[in-house]
C-alpha positions as CSV (number, residue, x, y, z in Angstrom):
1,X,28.4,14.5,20.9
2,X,26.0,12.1,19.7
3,X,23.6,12.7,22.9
4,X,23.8,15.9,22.2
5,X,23.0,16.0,18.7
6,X,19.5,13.5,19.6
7,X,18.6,16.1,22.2
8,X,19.0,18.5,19.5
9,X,16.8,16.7,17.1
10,X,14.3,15.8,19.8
11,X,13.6,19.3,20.3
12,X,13.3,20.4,16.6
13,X,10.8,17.8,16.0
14,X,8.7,19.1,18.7
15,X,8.4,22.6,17.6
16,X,7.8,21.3,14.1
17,X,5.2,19.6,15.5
18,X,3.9,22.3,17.9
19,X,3.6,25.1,15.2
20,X,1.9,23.2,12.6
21,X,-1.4,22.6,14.4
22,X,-2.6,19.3,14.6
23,X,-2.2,17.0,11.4
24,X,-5.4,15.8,10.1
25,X,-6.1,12.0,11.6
26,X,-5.1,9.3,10.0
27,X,-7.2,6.7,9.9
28,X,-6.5,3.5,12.6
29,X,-7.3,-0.1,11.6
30,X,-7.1,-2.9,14.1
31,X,-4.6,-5.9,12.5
32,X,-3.8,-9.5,13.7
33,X,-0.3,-10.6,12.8
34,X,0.0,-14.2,12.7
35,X,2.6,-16.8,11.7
36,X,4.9,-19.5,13.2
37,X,7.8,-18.5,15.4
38,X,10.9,-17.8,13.5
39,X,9.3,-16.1,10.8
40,X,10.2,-12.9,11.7
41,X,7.2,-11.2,12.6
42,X,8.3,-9.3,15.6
43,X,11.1,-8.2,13.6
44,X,9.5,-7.1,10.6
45,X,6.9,-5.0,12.6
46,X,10.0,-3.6,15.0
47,X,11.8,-2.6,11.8
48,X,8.1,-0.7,10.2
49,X,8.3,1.1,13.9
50,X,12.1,2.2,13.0
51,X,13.2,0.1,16.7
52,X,16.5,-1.6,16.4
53,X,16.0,-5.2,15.4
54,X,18.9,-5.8,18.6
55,X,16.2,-5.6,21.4
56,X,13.9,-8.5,19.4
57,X,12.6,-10.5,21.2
58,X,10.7,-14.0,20.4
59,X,6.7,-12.9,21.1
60,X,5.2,-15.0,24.0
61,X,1.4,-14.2,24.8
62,X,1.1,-11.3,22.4
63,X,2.1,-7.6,21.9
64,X,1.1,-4.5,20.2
65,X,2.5,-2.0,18.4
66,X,1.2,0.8,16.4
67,X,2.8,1.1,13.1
68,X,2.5,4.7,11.6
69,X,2.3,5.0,7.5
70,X,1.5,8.6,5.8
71,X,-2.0,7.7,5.0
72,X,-3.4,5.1,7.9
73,X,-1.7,4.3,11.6
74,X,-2.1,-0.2,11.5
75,X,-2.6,-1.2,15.4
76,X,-1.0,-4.8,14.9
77,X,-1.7,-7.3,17.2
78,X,1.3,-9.7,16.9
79,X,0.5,-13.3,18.6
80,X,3.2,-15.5,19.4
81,X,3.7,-18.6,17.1
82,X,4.8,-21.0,19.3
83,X,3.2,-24.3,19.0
84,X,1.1,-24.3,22.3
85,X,0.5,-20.8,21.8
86,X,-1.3,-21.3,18.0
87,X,-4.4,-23.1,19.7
88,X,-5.5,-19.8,21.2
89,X,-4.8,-17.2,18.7
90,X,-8.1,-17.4,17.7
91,X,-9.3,-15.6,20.9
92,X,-7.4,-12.7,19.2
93,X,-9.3,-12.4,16.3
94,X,-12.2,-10.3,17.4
95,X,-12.2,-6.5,16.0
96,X,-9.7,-7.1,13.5
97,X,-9.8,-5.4,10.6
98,X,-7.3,-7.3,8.6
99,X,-4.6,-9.9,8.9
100,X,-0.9,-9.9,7.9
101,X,0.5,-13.7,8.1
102,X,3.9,-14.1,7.9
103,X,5.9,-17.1,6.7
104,X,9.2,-17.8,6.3
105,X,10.3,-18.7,3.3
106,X,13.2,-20.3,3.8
107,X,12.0,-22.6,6.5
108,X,12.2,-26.8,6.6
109,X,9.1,-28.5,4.6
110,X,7.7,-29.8,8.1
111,X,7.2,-25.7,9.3
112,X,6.1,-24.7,5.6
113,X,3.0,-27.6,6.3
114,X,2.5,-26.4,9.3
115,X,2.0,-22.6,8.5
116,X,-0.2,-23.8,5.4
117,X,-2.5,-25.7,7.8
118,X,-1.9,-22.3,10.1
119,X,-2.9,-20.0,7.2
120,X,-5.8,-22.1,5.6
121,X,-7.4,-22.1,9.2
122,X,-7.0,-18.7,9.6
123,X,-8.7,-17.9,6.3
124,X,-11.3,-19.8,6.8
125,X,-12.3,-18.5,10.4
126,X,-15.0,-16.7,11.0
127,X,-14.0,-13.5,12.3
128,X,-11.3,-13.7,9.9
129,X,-12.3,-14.8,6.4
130,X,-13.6,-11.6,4.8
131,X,-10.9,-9.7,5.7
132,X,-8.4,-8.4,3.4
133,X,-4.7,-10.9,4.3
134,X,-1.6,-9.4,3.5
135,X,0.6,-12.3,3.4
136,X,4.6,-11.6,3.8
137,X,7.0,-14.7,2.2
138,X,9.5,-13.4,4.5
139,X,13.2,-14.2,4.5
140,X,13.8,-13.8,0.9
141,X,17.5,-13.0,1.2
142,X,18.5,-16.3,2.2
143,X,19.8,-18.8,0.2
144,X,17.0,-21.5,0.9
145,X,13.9,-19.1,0.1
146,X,11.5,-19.9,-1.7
147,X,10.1,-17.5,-4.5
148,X,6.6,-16.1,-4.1
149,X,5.3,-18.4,-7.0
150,X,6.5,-21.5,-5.1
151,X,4.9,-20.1,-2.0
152,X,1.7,-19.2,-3.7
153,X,1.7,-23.3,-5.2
154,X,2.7,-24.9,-1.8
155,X,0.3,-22.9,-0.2
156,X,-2.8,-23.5,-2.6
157,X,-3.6,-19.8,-2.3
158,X,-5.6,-19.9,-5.3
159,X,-8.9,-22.0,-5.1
160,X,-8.7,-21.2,-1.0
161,X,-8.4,-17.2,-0.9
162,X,-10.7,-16.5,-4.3
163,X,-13.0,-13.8,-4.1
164,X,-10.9,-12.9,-0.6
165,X,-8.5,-9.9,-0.6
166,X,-5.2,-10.6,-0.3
167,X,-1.8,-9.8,-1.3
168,X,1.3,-12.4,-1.1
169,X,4.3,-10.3,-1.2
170,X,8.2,-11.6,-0.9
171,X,10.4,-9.4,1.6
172,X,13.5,-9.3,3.8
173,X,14.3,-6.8,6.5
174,X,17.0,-5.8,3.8
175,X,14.3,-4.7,1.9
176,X,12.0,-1.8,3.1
177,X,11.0,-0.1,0.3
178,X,9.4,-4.1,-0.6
179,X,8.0,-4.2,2.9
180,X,6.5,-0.4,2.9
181,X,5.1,-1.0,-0.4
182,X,3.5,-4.1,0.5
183,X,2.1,-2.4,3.4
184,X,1.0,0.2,1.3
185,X,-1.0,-2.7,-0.9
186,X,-2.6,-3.5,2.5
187,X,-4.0,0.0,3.3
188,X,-5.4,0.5,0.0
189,X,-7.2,-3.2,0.6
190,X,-7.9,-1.9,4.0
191,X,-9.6,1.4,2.7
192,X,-11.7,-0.6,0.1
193,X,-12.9,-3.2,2.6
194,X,-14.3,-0.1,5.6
195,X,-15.7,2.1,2.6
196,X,-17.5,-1.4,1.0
197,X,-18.9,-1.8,4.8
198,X,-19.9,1.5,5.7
């Protein structure tokens, strides 16, 4: 019955969608997720996308996926965060119009330096360092994590990312309201930073 009933939906949504006329664009903005491997990035972005988080696979190279909120449609470009992956994410970075980093929160001290070192380069880049950041402390459920204010300390956020626009928000895949919102957070920053350029 259930293949039935997805047919069934399937079909609904595409006469909703074929009597309504077009809906008015959304606006698209070109993102660059970044962050070690393990941090949950692919999973996070295949959770926003509504894919089950079974078919996850670690990023190699890099993928793309287009995230679709009510007000904006984010075209994340997530790069692999494997180690001899990192040195070329840079070559990524052109046309991006903001950056999400994720981190996990819960990870060894060794990973935590290493995605601060990962984080400070990347807000210091070029193509990179006036662009809103919308930095996810991800893995907050677990037992290990460590609370935004910790992150935000460790991290040395404050004297690095001043006058920037950024957002440090804690989330979990348990939590999507948390993630949606903080994406949310991101579009308005995202809005602010085309309409201060135009």
């Amino acid at each position: 019955g259930l293949r039935r009933n997805q047919r069934w939906n399937s079909s609904e949504c595409f006469r909703a969608l074929c009597c309504k006329g077009p809906p008015p664009a959304r606006p698209e903005y070109d993102l660059v997720c970044i962050g070690l491997t393990g941090s949950g990035k692919t999973s996070l972005l295949s959770k926003l996308c509504s894919e089950s988080p079974d078919s996850v696979v670690s990023t190699t190279g890099f993928s793309i996926k287009a995230v679709p909120f009510q007000n904006a449609i984010l075209n994340v470009k997530e790069l692999g965060g494997a180690d001899n992956i990192r040195k070329y994410w840079s070559r990524y970075y052109q046309g991006s119009q903001g950056v999400i980093f994720v981190l996990d929160s819960a990870s060894s001290e060794d990973d935590l330096e290493t995605a601060r070192n990962e984080l400070h380069s990347a807000l210091q880049h070029p193509q990179l360092c006036t662009l809103p950041f919308l930095i996810l402390a991800n893995h907050q459920d677990k037992p290990a994590a460590r609370s935004v204010q910790e992150v935000k300390k460790y991290f040395e956020l404050e004297p690095l990312a001043r006058g920037k626009r950024w957002i440090l928000q804690p989330c979990s895949l348990d939590d999507m309201e948390a993630l949606k919102d903080s994406f949310s957070q991101l579009i308005n920053l995202l809005e602010d930073h085309e309409a201060v350029r135009m």
